[in-house]
Backbone as CSV, one residue per row, in Angstrom:
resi,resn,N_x,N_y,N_z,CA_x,CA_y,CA_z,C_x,C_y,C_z
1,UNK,4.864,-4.275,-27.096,4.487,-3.610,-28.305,4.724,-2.110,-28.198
2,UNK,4.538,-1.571,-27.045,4.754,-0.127,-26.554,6.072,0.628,-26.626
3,UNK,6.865,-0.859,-26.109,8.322,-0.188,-26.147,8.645,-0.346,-27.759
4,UNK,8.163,-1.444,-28.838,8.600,-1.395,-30.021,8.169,-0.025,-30.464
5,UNK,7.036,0.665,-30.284,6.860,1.968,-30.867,7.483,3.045,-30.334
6,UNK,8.610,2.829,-29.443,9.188,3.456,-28.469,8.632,4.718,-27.620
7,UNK,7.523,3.861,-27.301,6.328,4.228,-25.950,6.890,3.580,-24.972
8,UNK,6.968,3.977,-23.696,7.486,3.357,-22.516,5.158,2.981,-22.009
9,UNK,5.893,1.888,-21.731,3.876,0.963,-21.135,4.128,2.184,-19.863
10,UNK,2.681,2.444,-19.769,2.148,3.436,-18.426,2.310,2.777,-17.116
11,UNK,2.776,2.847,-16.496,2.210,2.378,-14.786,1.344,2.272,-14.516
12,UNK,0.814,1.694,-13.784,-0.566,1.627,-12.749,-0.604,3.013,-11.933
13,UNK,-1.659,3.818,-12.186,-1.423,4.565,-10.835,-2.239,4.255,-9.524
14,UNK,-1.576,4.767,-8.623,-1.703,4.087,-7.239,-1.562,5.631,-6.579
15,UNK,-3.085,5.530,-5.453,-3.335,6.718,-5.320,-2.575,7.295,-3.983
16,UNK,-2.936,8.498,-4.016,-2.312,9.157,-2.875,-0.539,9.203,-2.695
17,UNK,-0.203,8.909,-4.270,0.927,8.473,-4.765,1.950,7.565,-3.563
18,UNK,1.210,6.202,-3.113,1.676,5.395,-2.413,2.463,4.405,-3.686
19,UNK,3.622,3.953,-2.562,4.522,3.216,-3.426,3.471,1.725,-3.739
20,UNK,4.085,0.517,-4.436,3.847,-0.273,-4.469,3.744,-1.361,-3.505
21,UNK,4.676,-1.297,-2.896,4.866,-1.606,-1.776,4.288,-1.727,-0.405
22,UNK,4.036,0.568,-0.750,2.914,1.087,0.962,1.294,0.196,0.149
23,UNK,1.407,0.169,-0.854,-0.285,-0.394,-1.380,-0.492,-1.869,-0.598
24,UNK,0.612,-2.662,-0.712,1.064,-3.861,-0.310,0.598,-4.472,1.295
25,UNK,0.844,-3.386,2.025,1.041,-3.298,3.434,-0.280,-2.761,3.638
26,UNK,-0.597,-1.738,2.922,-2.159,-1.146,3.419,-3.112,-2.086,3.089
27,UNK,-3.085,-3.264,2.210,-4.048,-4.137,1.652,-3.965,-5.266,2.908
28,UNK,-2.942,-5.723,3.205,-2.911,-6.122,4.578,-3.633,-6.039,5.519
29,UNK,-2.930,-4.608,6.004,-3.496,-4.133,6.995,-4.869,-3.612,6.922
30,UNK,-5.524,-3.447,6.055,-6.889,-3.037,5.795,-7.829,-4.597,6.183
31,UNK,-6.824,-5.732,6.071,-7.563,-7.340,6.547,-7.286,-7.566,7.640
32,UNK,-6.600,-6.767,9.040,-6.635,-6.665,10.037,-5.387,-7.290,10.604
33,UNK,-4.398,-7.520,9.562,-3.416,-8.462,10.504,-2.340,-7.145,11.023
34,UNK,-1.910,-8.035,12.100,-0.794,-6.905,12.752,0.714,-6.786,11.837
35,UNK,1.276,-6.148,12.675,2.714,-5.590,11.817,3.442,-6.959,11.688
36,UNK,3.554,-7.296,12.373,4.342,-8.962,12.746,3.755,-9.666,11.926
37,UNK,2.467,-9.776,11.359,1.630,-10.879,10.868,2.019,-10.222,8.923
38,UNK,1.818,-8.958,8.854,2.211,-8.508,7.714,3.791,-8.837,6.974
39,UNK,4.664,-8.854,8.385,5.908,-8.779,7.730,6.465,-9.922,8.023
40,UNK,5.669,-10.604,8.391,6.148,-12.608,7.446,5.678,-12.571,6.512
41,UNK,4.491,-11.960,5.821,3.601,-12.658,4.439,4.971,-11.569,3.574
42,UNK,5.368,-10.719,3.821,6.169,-9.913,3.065,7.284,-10.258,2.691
43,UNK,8.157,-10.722,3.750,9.456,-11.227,4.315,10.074,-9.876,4.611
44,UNK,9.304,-8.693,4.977,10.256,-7.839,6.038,10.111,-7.672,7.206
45,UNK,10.693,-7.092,8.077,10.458,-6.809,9.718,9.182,-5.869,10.271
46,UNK,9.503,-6.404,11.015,7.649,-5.220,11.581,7.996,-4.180,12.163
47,UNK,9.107,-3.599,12.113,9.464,-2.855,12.046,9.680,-1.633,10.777
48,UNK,10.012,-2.671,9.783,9.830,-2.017,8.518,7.987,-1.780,7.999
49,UNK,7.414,-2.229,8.538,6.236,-2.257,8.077,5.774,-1.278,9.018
50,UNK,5.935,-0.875,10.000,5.748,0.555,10.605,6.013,1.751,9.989
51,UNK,6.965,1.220,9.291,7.690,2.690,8.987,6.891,2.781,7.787
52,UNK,6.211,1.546,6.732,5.619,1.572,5.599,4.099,2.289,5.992
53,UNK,3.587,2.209,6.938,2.282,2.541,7.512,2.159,3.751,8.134
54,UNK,3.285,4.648,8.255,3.460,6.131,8.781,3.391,6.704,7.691
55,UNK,4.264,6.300,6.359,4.027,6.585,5.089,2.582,6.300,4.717
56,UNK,2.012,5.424,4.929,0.802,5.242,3.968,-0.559,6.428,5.041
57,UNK,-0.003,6.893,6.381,-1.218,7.394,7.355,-0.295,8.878,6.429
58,UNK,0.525,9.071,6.204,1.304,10.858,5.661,0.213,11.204,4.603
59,UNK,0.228,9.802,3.746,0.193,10.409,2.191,-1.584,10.554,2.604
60,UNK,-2.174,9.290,3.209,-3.382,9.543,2.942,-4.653,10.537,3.851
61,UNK,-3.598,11.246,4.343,-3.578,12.149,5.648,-5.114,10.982,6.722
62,UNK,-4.672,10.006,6.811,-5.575,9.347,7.767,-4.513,9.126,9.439
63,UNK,-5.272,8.520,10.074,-3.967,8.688,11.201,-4.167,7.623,11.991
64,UNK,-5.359,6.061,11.680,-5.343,4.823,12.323,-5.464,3.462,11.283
65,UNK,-5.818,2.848,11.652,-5.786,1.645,10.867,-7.199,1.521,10.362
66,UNK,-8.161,2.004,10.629,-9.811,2.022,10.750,-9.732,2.718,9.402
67,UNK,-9.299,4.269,9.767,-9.071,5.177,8.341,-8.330,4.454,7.201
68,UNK,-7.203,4.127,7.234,-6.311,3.456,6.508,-7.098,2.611,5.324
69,UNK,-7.955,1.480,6.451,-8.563,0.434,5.921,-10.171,0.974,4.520
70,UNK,-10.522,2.126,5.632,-11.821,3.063,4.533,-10.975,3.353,3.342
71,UNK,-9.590,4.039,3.669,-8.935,4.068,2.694,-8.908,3.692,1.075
72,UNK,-8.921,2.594,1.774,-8.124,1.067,0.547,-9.665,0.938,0.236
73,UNK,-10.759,0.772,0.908,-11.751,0.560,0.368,-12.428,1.574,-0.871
74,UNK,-12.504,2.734,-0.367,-12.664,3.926,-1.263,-11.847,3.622,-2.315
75,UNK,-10.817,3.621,-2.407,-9.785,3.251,-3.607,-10.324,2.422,-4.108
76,UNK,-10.895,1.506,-4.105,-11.108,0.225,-4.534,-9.522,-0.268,-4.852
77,UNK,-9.088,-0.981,-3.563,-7.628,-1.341,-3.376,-7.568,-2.487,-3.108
78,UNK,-8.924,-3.453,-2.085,-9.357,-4.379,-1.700,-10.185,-5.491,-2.591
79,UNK,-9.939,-5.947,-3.157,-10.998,-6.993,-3.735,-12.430,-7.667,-3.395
């Protein structure tokens, strides 16, 4: 209906301007699974999911998985 009024629909915003993606991986990892365990439910490498979790410790200037996880909670990111 948005685009008929030629309104583009809003995004979700997603804080600490994390991609969709780093939200993805931090919701994960905020349930304790490891990189390996994340990047089967994903279908990427755990390797790539490192690199998603350096991004998500940058933006949210946290720097472990403990923080990370308060993170997502504060956000209300976690269900």
């Amino acid at each position: 209906m948005l685009r008929a009024a030629g309104r583009r629909p809003s995004r979700p915003r997603r804080p600490a301007g994390l991609t969709a993606r780093e939200v993805e991986v931090l919701r994960l990892a905020a349930r304790g699974m490891t990189n390996h365990q994340i990047g089967a439910e994903l279908s990427i490498s755990s390797r790539t999911v490192g690199h998603h979790l350096g991004h998500i410790y940058d933006k949210t200037g946290r720097r472990t998985r403990a923080g990370v996880a308060v993170f997502a909670m504060e956000q209300r990111l976690l269900p």
